[in-house]
C-alpha positions as CSV (number, residue, x, y, z in Angstrom):
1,X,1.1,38.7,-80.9
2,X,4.1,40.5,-81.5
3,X,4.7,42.9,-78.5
4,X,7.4,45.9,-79.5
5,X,5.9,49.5,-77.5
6,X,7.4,48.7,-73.8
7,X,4.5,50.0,-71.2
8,X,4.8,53.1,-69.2
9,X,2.7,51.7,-66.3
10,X,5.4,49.4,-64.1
11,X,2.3,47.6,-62.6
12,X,2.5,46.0,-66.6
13,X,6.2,45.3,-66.8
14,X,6.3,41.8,-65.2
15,X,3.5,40.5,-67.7
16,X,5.1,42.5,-70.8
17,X,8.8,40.3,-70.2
18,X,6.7,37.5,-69.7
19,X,4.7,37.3,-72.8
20,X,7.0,38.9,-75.3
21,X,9.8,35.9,-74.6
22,X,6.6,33.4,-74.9
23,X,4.8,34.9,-77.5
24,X,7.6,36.9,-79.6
25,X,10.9,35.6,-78.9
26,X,10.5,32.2,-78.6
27,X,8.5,31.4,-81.6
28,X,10.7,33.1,-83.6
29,X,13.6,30.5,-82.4
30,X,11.7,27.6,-82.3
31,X,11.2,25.2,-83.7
32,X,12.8,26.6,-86.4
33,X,16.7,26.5,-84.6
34,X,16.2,22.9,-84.3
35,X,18.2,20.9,-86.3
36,X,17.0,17.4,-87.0
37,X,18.7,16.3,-89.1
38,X,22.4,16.5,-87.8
39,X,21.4,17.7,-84.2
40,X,21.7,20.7,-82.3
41,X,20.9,24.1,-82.8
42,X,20.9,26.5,-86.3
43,X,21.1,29.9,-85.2
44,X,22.2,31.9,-88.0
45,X,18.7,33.8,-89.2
46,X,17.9,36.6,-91.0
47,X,14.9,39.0,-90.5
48,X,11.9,36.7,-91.4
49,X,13.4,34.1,-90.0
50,X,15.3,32.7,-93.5
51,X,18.5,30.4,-93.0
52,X,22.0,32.5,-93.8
53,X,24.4,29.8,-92.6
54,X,24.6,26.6,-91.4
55,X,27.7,26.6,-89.6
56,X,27.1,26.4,-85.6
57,X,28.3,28.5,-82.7
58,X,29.7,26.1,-79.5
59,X,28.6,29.5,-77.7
60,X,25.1,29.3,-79.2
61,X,24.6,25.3,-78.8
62,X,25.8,26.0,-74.7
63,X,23.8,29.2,-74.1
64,X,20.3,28.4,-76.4
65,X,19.9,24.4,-74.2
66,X,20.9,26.7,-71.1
67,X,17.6,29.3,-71.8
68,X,15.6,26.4,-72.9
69,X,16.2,24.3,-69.9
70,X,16.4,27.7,-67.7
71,X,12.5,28.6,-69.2
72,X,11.5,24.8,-68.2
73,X,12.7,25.0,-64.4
74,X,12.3,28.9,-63.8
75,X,9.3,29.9,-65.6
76,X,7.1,26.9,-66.9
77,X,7.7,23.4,-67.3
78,X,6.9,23.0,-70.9
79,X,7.7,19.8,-72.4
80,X,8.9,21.3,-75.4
81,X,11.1,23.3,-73.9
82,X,12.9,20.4,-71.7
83,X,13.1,18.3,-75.0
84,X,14.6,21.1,-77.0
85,X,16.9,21.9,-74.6
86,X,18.0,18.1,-74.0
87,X,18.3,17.9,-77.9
88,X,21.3,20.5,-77.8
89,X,23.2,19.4,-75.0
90,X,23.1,15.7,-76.5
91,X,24.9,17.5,-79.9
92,X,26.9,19.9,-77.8
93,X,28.3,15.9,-75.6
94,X,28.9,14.8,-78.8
95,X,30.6,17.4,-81.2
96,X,31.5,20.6,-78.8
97,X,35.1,18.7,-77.5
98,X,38.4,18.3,-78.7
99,X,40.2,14.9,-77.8
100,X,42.5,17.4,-75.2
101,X,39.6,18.2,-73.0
102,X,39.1,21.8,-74.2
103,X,36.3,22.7,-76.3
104,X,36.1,23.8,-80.5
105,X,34.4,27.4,-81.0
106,X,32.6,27.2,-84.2
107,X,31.5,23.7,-86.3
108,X,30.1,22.7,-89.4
109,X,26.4,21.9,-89.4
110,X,27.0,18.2,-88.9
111,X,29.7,18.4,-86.4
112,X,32.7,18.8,-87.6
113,X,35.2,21.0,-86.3
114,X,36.0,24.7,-88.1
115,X,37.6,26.5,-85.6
116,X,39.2,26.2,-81.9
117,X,40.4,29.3,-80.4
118,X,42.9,30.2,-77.7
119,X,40.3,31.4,-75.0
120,X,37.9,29.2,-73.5
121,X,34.5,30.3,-73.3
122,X,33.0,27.8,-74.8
123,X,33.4,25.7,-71.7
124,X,32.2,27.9,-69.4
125,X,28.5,28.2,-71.1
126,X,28.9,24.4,-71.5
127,X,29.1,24.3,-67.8
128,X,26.1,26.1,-67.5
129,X,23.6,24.8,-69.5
130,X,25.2,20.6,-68.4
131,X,24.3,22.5,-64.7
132,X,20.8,23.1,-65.3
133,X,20.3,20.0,-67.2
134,X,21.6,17.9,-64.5
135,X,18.8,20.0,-62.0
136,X,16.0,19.3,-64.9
137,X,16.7,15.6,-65.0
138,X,18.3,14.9,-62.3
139,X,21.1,12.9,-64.1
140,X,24.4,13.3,-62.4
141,X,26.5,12.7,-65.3
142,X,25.1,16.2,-66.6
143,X,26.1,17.1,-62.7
144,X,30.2,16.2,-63.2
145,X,30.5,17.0,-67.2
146,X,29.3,20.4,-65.5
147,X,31.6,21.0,-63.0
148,X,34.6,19.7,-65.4
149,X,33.6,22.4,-67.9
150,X,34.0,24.8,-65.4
151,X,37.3,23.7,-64.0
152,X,38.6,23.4,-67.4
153,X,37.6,27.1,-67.9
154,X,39.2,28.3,-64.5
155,X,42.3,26.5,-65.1
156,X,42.7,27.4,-69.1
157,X,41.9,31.1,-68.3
158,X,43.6,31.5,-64.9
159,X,46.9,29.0,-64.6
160,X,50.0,31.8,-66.0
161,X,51.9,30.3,-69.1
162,X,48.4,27.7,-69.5
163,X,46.8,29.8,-72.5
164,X,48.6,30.5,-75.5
165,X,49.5,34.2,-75.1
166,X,48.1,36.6,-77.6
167,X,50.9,39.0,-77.8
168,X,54.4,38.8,-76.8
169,X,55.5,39.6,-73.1
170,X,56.8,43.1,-73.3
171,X,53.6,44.6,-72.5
172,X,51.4,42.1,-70.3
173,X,47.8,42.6,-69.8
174,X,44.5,40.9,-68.0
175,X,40.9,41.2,-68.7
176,X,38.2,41.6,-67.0
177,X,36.1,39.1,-69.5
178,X,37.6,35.4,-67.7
179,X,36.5,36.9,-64.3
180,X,33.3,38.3,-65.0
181,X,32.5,35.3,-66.7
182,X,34.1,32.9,-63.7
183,X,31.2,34.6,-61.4
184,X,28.4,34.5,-63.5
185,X,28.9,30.9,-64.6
186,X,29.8,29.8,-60.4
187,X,26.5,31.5,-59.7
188,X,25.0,29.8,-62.1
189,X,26.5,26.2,-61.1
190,X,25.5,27.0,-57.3
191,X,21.7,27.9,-58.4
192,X,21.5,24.3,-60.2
193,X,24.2,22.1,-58.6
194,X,24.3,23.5,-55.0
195,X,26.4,25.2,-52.8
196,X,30.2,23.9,-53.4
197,X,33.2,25.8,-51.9
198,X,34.5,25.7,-55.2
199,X,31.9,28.1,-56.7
200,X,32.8,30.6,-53.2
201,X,36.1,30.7,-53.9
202,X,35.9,31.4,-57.4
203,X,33.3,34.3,-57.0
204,X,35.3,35.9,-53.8
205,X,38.8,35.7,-56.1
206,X,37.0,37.1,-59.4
207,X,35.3,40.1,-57.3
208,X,38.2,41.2,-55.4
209,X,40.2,41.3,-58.7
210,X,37.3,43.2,-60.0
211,X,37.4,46.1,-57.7
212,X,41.2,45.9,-57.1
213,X,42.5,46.4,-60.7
214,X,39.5,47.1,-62.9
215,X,37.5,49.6,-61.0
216,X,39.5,52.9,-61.5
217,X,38.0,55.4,-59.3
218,X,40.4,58.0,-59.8
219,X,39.3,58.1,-63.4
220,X,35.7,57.1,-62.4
221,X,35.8,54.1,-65.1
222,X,35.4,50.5,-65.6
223,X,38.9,49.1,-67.5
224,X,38.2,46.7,-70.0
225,X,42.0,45.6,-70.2
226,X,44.9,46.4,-67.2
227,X,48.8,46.1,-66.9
228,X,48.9,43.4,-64.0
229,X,49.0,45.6,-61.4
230,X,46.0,47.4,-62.5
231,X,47.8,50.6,-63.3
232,X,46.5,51.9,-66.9
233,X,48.2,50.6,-70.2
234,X,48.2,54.1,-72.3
235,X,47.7,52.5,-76.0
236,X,45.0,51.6,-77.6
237,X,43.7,48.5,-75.9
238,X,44.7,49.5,-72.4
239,X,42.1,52.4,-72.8
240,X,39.5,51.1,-74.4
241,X,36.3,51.0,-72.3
242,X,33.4,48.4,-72.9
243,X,30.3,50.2,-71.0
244,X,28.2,47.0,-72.1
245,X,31.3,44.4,-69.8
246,X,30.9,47.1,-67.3
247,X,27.1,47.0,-67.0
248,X,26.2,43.7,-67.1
249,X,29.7,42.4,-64.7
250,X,27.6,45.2,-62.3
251,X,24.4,42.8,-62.4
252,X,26.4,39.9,-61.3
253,X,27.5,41.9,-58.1
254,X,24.6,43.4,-57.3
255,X,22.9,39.7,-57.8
256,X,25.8,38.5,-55.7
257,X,25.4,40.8,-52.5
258,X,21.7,40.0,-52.9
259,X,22.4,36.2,-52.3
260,X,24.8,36.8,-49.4
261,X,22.9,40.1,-48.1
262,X,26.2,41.6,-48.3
263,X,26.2,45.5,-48.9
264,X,29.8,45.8,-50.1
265,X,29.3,43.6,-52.9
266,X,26.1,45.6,-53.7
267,X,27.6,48.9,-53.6
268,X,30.2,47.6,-55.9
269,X,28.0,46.3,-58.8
270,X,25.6,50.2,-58.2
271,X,29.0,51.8,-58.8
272,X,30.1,50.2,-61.4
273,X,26.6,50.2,-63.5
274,X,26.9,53.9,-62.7
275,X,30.4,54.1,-64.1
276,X,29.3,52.2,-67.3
277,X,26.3,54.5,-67.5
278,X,28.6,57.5,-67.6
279,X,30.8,57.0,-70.0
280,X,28.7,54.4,-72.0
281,X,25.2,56.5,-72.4
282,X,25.0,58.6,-76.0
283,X,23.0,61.5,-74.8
284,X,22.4,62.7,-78.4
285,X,21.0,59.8,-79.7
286,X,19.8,57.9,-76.9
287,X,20.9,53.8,-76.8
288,X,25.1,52.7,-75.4
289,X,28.1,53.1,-76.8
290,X,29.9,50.2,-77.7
291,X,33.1,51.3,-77.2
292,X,34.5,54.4,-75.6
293,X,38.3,55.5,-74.9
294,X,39.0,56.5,-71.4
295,X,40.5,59.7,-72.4
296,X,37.6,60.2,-74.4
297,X,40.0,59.8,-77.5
298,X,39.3,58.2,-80.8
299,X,38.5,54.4,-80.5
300,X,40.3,52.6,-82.8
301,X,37.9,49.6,-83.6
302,X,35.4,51.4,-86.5
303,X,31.9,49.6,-84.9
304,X,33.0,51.8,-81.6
305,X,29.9,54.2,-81.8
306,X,27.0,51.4,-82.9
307,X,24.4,49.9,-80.8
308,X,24.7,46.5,-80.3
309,X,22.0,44.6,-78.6
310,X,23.3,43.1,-75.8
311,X,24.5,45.6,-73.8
312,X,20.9,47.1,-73.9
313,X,19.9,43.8,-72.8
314,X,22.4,43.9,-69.7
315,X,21.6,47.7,-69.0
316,X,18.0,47.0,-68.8
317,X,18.5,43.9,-66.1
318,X,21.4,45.7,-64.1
319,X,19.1,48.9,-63.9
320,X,15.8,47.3,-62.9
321,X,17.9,45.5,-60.5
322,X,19.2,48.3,-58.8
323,X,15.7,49.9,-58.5
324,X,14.4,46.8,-56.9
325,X,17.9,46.8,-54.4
326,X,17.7,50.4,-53.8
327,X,14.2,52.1,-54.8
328,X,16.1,55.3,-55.7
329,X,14.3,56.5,-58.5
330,X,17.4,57.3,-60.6
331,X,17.8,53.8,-61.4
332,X,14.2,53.7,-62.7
333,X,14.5,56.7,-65.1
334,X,17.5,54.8,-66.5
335,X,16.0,51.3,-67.1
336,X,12.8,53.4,-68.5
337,X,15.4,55.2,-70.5
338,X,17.3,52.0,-71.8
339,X,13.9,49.8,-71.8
340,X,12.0,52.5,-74.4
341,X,14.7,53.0,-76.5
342,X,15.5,49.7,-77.2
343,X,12.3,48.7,-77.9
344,X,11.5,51.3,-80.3
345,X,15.0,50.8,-81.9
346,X,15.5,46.9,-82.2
347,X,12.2,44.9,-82.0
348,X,11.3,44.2,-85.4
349,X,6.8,44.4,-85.5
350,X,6.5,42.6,-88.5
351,X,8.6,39.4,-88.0
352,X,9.6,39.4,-84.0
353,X,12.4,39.4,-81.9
354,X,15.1,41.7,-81.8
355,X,17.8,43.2,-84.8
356,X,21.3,42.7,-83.3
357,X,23.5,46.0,-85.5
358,X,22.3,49.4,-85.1
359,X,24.1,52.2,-86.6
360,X,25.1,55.0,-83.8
361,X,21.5,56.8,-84.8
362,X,19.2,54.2,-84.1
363,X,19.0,52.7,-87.9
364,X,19.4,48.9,-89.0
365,X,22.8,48.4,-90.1
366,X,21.9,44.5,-90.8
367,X,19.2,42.5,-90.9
368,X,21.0,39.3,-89.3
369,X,19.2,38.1,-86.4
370,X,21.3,35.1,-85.4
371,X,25.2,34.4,-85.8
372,X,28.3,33.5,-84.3
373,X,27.8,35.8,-81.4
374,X,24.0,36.5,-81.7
375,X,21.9,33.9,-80.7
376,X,18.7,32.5,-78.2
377,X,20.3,33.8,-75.0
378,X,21.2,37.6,-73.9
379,X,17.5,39.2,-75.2
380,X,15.4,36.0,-74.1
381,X,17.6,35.9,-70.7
382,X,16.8,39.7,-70.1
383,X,13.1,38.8,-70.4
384,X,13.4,36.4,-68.2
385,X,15.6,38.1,-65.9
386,X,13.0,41.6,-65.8
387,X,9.9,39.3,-65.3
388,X,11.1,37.9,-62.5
389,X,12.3,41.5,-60.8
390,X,10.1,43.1,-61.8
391,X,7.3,40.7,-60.4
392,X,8.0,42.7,-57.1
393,X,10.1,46.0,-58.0
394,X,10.9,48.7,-55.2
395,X,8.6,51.6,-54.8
396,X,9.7,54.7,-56.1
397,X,11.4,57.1,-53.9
């Protein structure tokens, strides 16, 4: 059953996540991503499901074992799911590194490298799904290959002069992409692997960066990019806002201060899904910006006014969150806002799971389903993700 019209009734929520990731999403994956004869994942799928490439996404082999394995411990332990998810961190061992440690970004179907590129996210969703692997099997070489993955990340992204630079020095920049990541995947490490001062340190550097140089509160914005000093770079990419980086780096706060009952880290990740909310909302047409300029000029990347899926994804998990942290009703009308929309805009009735391009208006721009960058991890983790909060949301107030 193909479940698309999200419930008005919150006492239905918990079930709807539940069985549209088991009975929609998933079977639309699998077993049709697995690859058996060269190993690991495909992931590139058009509407119905049909193959459009063969060519596989490091990001997609780390992030699809990492939901499968994730669904196994968190929400049943299915046998299929712990042998699917084995079967792409066995591909992802042998094929996803480079002789120098770091990891390739995109490969042929049987392995073979296409691409490498200067940033290194590939080894940070490595690290995660090598994590929950480790906690699924109990093997501890998943255990260190983890925790190398993320040290290589952290030391590639964070070490000055380390990563090949982008542009030249005159006008430096930082991102708040390495340290948003950094938390997410150290929260993700500590969940499977266990507490580790490593994992600490990492999170308490990556948040007070976040709220030192990225959260502008004289402009009431989120900065996507920052001169080192956090002032504002007044060009192009130094005002360029990501409401969808803002959202979803607010949900690993909030999910931060609610492991360490700590209110400051809370407050942080409300006011920053707040400032995302602002700026990134599209009150004519309902559904979030993917880009904006902070003073509200024109963007200079043409996709700027779509809707993408994944930031609906984040805003629906970072504003049921907040509901269930706070119980102020705003936060309700917003994930009702977000959850409806989306629903009614992406989820395809007829062959499942969600379409990843929208126009600004709500129409398909593509059919594609599965890519580089779109693959069995942001919708089915926001399933996941809502089930479990909303299995014991906040009362309205």
């Amino acid at each position: 059953m193909i479940r698309t019209v999200f419930p008005a009734e919150a006492s239905r929520w918990a079930e709807f996540f539940r069985q549209t990731l088991v009975d929609d999403v998933v079977p639309f994956w699998f077993p049709r991503a697995i690859d058996r004869e060269s190993g690991g994942y495909l992931h590139a799928f058009d509407r119905d499901g049909s193959l459009v490439d063969s060519d596989k996404s490091v990001w997609a082999q780390g992030r699809m074992a990492w939901m499968l394995l994730t669904m196994h411990q968190q929400l049943e332990p299915r046998a299929e799911w712990l042998e699917w998810g084995l079967h792409g961190i066995g591909f992802l061992l042998r094929h996803g590194f480079d002789q120098d440690g770091r990891m390739f970004f995109q490969l042929a179907r049987d392995g073979h490298p296409l691409r490498k590129r200067r940033y290194a996210y590939s080894e940070s969703f490595a690290a995660i799904a090598l994590a929950v692997a480790a906690k699924a099997t109990g093997n501890g070489a998943f255990a260190d290959r983890a925790r190398a993955c993320f040290e290589q990340f952290v030391r590639w992204n964070f070490t000055p002069g380390l990563m090949p630079a982008k542009n030249t020095n005159v006008r430096p920049m930082e991102s708040i992409g390495p340290r948003m990541i950094a938390i997410a995947t150290a929260q993700e490490l500590r969940r499977n692997l266990g507490p580790d001062s490593l994992w600490e340190r990492w999170i308490d550097r990556c948040v007070d960066e976040i709220d030192r140089m990225f959260v502008n509160r004289d402009r009431r914005v989120v900065l996507e990019n920052v001169a080192p000093d956090g002032s504002v770079v007044d060009h192009f990419d130094g005002r360029i806002l990501n409401p969808g980086h803002s959202i979803e780096a607010a949900s690993f706060l909030m999910e931060e201060g609610r492991q360490r009952d700590d209110g400051r880290m809370t407050d942080l990740g409300l006011e920053m899904l707040e400032l995302g909310w602002e700026r990134g909302w599209d009150g004519e047409y309902g559904g979030l910006f993917y880009f904006r300029d902070l003073d509200d000029r024109p963007v200079q990347e043409y996709w700027h006014d779509m809707k993408f899926w994944w930031p609906h994804d984040e805003a629906m998990i970072a504003t049921l969150m907040a509901w269930s942290l706070t119980g102020r009703k705003k936060y309700c009308d917003w994930f009702r806002e977000v959850a409806e929309w989306s629903f009614r805009n992406f989820a395809d009735p007829e062959h499942g799971e969600w379409y990843g391009y929208l126009h600004r208006d709500g129409r398909v721009s593509t059919t594609l389903k599965g890519g580089l960058w779109k693959s069995f991890f942001h919708h089915p983790r926001m399933l996941l993700k809502c089930h479990q909060i909303a299995d014991g949301p906040a009362s309205e107030s």
